[in-house]
C-alpha positions in Angstrom: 60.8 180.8 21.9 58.2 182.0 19.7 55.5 183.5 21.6 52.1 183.8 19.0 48.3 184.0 19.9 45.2 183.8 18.1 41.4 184.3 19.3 40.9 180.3 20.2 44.8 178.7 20.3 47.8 179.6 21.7 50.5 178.2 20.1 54.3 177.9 22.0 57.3 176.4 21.1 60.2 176.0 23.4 63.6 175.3 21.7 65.7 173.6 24.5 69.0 172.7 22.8 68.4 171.0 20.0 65.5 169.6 21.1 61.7 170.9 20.5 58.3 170.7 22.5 55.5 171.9 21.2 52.5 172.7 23.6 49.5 173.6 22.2 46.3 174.8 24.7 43.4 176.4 23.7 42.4 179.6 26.3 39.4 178.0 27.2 40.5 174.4 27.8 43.5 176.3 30.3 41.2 178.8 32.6 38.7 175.5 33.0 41.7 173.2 34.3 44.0 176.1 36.0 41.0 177.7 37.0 40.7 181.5 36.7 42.1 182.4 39.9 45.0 180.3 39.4 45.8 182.6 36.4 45.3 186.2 38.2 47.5 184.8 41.0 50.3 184.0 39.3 50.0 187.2 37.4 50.1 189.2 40.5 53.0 187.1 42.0 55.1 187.8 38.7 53.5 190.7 37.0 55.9 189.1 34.0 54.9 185.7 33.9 52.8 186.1 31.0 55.4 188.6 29.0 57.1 187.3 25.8 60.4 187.6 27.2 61.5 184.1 28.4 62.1 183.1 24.5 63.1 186.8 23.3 65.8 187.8 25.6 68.9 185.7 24.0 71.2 188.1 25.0 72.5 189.6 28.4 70.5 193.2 27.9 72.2 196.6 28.3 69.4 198.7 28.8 66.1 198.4 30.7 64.3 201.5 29.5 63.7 203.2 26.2 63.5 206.9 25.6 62.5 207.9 21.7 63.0 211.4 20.9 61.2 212.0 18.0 62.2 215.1 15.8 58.7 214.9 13.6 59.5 216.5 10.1 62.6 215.3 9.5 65.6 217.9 10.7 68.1 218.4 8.2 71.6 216.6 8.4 73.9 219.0 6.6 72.6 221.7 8.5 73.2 220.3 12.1 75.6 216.9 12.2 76.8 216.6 8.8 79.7 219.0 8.1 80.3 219.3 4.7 82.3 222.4 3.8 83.3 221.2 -0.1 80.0 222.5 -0.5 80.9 226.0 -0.2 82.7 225.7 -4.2 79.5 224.0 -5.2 76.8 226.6 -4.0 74.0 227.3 -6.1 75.5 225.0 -8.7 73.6 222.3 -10.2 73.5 219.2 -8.2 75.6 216.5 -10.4 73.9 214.0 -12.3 76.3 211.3 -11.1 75.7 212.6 -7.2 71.7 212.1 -7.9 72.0 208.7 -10.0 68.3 209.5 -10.9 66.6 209.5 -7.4 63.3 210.1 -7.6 62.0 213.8 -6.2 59.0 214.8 -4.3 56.2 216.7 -6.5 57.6 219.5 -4.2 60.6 219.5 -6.4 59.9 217.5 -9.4 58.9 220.5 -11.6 61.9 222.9 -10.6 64.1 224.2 -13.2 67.3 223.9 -10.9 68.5 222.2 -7.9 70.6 224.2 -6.8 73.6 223.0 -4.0 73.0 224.7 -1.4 75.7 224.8 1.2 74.6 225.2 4.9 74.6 228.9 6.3 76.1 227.7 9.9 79.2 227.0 11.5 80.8 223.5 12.0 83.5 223.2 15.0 84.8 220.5 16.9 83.7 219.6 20.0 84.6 216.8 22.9 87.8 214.5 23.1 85.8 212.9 20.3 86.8 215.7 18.4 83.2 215.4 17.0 81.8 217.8 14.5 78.5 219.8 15.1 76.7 223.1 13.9 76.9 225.9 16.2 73.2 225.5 15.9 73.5 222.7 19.1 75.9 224.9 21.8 74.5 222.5 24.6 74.7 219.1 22.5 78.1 219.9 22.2 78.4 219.8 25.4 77.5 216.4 26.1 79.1 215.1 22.7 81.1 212.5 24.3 78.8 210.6 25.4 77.0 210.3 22.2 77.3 208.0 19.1 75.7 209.7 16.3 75.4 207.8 13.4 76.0 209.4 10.0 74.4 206.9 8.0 70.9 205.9 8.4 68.5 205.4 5.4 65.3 204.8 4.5 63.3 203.9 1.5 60.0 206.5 1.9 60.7 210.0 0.6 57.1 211.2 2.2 56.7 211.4 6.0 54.4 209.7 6.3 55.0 206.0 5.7 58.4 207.6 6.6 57.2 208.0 9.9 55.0 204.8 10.2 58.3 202.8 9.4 60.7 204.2 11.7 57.7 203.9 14.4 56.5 200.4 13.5 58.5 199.2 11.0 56.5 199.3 7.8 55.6 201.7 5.6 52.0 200.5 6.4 49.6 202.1 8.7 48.5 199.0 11.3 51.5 197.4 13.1 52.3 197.8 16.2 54.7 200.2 17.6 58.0 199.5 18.7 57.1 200.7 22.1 54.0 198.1 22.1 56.4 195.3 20.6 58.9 196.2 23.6 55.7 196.1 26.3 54.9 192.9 24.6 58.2 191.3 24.7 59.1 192.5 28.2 56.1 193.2 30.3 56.5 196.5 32.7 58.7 197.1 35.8 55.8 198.9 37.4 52.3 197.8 37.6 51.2 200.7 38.6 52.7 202.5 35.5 52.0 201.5 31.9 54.9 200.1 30.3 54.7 202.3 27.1 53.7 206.4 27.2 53.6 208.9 24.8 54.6 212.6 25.0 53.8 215.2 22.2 54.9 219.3 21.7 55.7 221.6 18.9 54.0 222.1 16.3 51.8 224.4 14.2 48.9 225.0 11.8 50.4 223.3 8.5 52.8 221.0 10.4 52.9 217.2 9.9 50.2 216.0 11.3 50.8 213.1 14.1 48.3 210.0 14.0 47.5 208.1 17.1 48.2 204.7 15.1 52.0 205.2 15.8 52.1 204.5 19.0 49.2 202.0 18.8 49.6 198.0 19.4 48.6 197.0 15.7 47.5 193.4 16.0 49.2 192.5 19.3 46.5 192.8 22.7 45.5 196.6 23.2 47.2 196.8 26.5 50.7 197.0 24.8 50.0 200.5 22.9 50.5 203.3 24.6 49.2 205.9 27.1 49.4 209.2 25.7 49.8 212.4 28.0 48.0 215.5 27.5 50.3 218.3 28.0 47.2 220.4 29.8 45.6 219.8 33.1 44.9 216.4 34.4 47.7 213.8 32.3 45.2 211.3 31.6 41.2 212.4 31.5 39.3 210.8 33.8 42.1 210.3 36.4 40.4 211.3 39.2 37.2 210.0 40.4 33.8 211.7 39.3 31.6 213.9 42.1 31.1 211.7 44.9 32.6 208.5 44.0 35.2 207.5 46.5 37.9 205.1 45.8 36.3 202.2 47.8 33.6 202.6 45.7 35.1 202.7 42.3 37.3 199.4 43.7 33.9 197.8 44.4 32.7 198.7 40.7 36.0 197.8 39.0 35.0 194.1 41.1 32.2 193.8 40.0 33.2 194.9 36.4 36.3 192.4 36.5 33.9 189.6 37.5 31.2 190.0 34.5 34.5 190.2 32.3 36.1 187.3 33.3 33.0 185.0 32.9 32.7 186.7 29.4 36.4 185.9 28.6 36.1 182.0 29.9 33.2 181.7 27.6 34.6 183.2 24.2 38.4 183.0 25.3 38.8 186.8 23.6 42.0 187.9 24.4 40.6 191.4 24.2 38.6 190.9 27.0 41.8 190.1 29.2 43.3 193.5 27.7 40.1 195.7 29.3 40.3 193.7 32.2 44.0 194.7 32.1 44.0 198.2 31.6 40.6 199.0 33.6 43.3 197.7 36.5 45.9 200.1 35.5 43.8 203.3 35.1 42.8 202.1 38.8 46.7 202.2 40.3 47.4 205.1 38.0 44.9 207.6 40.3 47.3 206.7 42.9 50.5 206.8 41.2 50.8 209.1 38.3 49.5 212.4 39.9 52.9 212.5 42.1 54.9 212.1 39.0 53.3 213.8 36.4 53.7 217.4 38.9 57.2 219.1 38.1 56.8 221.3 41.1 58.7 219.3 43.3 61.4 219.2 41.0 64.5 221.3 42.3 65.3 225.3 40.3 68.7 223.6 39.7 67.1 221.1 37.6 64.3 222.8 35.7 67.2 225.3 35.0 69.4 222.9 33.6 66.2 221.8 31.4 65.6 225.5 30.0 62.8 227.9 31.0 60.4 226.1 29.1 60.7 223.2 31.5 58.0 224.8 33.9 55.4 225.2 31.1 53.8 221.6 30.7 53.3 220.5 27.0 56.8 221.7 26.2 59.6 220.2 24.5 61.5 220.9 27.5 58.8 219.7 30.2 58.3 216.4 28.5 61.9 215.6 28.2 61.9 216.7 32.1 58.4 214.6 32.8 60.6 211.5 30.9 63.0 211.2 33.2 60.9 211.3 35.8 58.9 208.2 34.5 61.8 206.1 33.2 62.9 206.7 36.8 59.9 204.9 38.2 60.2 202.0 35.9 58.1 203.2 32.3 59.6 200.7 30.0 59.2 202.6 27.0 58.7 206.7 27.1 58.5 208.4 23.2 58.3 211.9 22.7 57.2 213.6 19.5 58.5 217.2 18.3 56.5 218.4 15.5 57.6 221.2 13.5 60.8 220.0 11.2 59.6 219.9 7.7 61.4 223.3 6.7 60.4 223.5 3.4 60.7 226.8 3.3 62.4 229.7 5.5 64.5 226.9 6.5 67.5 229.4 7.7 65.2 230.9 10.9 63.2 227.6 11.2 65.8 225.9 12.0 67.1 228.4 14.4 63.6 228.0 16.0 63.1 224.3 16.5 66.8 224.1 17.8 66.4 226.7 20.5 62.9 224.5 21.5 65.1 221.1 21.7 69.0 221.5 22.2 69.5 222.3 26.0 66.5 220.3 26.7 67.7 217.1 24.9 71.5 217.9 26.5 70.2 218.0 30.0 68.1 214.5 29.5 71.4 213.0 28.8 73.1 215.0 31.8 70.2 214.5 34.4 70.0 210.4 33.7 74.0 210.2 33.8 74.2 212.3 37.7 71.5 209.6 38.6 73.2 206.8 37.6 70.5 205.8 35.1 71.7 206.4 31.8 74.3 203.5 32.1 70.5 201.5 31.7 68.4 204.2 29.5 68.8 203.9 26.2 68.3 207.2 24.0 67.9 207.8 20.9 66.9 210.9 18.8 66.0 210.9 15.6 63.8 212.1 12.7 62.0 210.1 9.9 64.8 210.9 7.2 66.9 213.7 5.7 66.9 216.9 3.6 68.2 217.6 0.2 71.5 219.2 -0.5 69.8 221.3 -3.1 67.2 224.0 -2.2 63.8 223.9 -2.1 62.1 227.1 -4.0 64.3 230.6 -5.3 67.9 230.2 -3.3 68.7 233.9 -4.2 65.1 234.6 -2.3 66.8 233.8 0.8 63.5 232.1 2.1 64.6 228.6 0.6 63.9 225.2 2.1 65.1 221.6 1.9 62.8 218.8 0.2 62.9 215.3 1.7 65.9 212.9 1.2 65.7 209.4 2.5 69.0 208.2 1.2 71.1 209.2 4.1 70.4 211.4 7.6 71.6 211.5 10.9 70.3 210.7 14.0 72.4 209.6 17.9 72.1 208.0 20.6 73.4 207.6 23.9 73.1 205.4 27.4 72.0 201.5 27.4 75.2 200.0 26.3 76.0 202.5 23.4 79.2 203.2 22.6 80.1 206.7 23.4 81.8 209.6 22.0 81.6 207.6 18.6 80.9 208.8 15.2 79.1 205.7 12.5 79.4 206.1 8.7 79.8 208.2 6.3 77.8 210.1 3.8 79.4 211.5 0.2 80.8 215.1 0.0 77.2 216.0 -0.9 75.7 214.1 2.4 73.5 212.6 -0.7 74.5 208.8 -0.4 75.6 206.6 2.0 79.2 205.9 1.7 80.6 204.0 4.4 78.7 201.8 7.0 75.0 201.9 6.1 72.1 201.8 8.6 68.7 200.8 7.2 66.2 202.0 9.9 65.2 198.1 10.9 69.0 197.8 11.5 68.6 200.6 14.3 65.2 198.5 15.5 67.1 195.6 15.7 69.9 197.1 18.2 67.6 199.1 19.8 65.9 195.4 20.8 69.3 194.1 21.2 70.5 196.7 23.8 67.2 195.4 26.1 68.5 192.1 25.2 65.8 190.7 22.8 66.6 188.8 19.3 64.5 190.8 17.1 64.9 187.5 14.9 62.5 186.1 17.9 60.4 188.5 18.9 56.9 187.0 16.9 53.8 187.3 17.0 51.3 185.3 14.4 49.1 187.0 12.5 46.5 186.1 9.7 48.7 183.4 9.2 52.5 184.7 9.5 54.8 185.8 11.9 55.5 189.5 11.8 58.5 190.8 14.2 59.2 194.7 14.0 61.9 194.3 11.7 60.2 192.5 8.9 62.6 190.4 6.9 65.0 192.6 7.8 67.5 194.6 10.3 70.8 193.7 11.3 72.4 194.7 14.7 74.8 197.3 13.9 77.4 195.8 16.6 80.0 198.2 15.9 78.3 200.6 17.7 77.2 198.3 20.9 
């Protein structure tokens, strides 16, 4: 099924076999013969009626919930999963010609006399039965090794962050598609009502860091109650969650009423999907004042736990909290939870940086994995944590200064994943001694959309949605499912 919607006609078709019906309706002309109120009861009947999924799920699914962990700033492969110890002979030599083939550089770069190869400073051991091989950099990702499947060979084709960014989110280098958390809402509804199906966590960061923009986790083109609710990491989760001075509940369900009615005669008039969406999401913020309070407070959550999280589990806004907080609302049914991490793009001082962001993330990222498999729920979560792209085998700035950095390098990084049907204790492609170019197994980044889709059983190839006059799916023209590691 392709599922696609304009203002004034829904188009559907239904491929049965080999057979083909095709039902076309126009909004209005359905609310004037079902009638309204035949709609909003089947809706609350089965909250999924209306979800794309009945045409998109072709495959028995894996996973039912998503959890993005977003290393903003792109961390650097050699440096943490890409062992590379030829290297050491090759320090602060020129990088070869024939390992560059004429790669374009950032401006960051472009002007220096040398690049230097730069070998990383940090150990490499092997860890698990996998025998996998990680920087001493991750003590607690080592831990949980075997039940990872970190693939070595991702690319990417924007060397700023970016459309970077923007294309690992939404799948273009283009600001104004929708997220892959809003296509996933869109494709498969939510498990909870009273929870939105996509929300957004964000830490780290400083003055000068990336900057994150709201538009990548926004719903693009598709209705706005598919993009996401972001968190605040302060006070109240959501502003406005609780009611104002003197309004009680009764009497904000008698405004919401009253509000839904004026909405709904709007909507049968002008048949603007939009209109549905507020009606939506007014709804939602509603059952949220009831709901989200009890989760969103870690203070019922056992010492054992916020120990095995890290002491920065207890400090909201963390790294450590949100990862914490995510479990909690995959747990309760949040179809899609992404976190962001600002603070990668080591430029410079990359050596204690590194050190820095590592000791914000690694326990806290090994105890998601840990908590979710004791619960018997990452058997069904899907994880995956990644960054936009790589960093450069050569050094950014003086190497002898020993306050060096790394440029950006979308031709090959690292990233894992774990839970949802992934393969575990696995290691995916391979990079050149340089970890410059791919050099076994490639995995463009609307490859990993498409398995990510795949593993909550959706055909990426079939998950539409028509707009000025195409159909755009997350993965473009592109992505292939990288079964290997399924």
């Amino acid at each position: 099924m392709s599922r696609t919607r304009t203002t004034h006609e829904q188009r559907t078709d239904f491929h049965v076999g080999t057979s083909k019906f095709d039902v076309r309706y126009s909004r209005r002309g359905f609310l004037g013969s079902a009638g309204i109120g035949a709609a909003a009861l089947a809706s609350l009947l089965d909250p999924q009626l209306f979800a794309a999924n009945s045409g998109v799920s072709q495959f028995l699914p894996t996973a039912k919930r998503v959890i993005f962990l977003h290393q903003s700033g792109a961390p650097s492969q050699i440096d943490l999963f890409d062992h590379k110890p030829a290297l050491a002979e090759w320090h602060g030599k020129e990088t070869p010609d024939a390992v560059r083939m004429g790669q374009r550089l950032t401006t960051m770069t472009s002007d220096q006399a040398l690049l230097p190869v730069t070998a990383s400073p940090f150990k490499f051991a092997r860890f698990g039965e996998s025998g996998t091989s990680l920087s001493d950099l991750l003590p607690h990702t080592s831990g949980i090794v075997d039940d990872l499947c970190i693939i070595r060979s991702m690319h990417t084709e924007a060397i700023n962050h970016d459309p970077a960014i923007t294309m690992i989110q939404t799948g273009s280098e283009q600001p104004g598609r929708p997220s892959i958390g809003s296509w996933v809402s869109y494709g498969l509804g939510s498990e909870n009502q009273d929870l939105p199906a996509f929300v957004v966590l964000l830490s780290g960061g400083a003055p000068g860091d990336q900057p994150l923009f709201s538009r990548l986790w926004g719903s693009g083109f598709l209705a706005s109650q598919h993009q996401a609710v972001k968190f605040r990491g302060t006070g109240d989760p959501i502003l406005y969650l609780a009611n104002p001075a003197g309004i009680t509940s009764d009497i904000r369900r008698r405004m919401l009423d009253s509000l839904g009615e004026l909405n709904r005669i709007q909507a049968t008039a002008t048949g603007d999907a939009e209109i549905d969406a507020r009606i939506a999401q007014f709804e939602l913020a509603y059952r949220m004042q009831h709901s989200l309070p009890r989760i969103a407070n870690l203070a019922d959550e056992p010492e054992h736990t916020c120990e095995m999280y890290g002491d920065d589990a207890k400090q909201p806004g963390t790294y450590a909290a949100n990862c914490l907080l995510a479990r909690r609302l995959v747990e309760k049914g949040v179809r899609f939870v992404q976190l962001y991490h600002r603070g990668w793009d080591h430029h410079t001082n990359i050596v204690s940086r590194i050190k820095a962001k590592c000791r914000e993330t690694d326990q806290a990222s090994a105890a998601l994995v840990q908590d979710l498999k004791q619960r018997g729920l990452l058997k069904d979560t899907l994880i995956v944590w990644a960054g936009e792209f790589g960093r450069t085998v050569f050094c950014q700035g003086d190497l002898a200064s020993k306050d060096y950095g790394r440029d950006h390098h979308p031709r090959c990084f690292s990233i894992w994943m774990a839970g949802g049907g992934i393969r575990p204790g696995m290691t995916y492609g391979r990079t050149d001694d340089f970890s410059y170019n791919v050099a076994e197994n490639p995995v463009h980044v609307h490859d990993l959309q498409a398995t990510i889709l795949r593993c909550l059983g959706i055909n990426h190839e079939r998950l539409t949605f028509r707009y000025q006059s195409r159909d755009h799916r997350l993965t473009d023209i592109g992505g292939r499912v990288v079964t290997e590691v399924l």
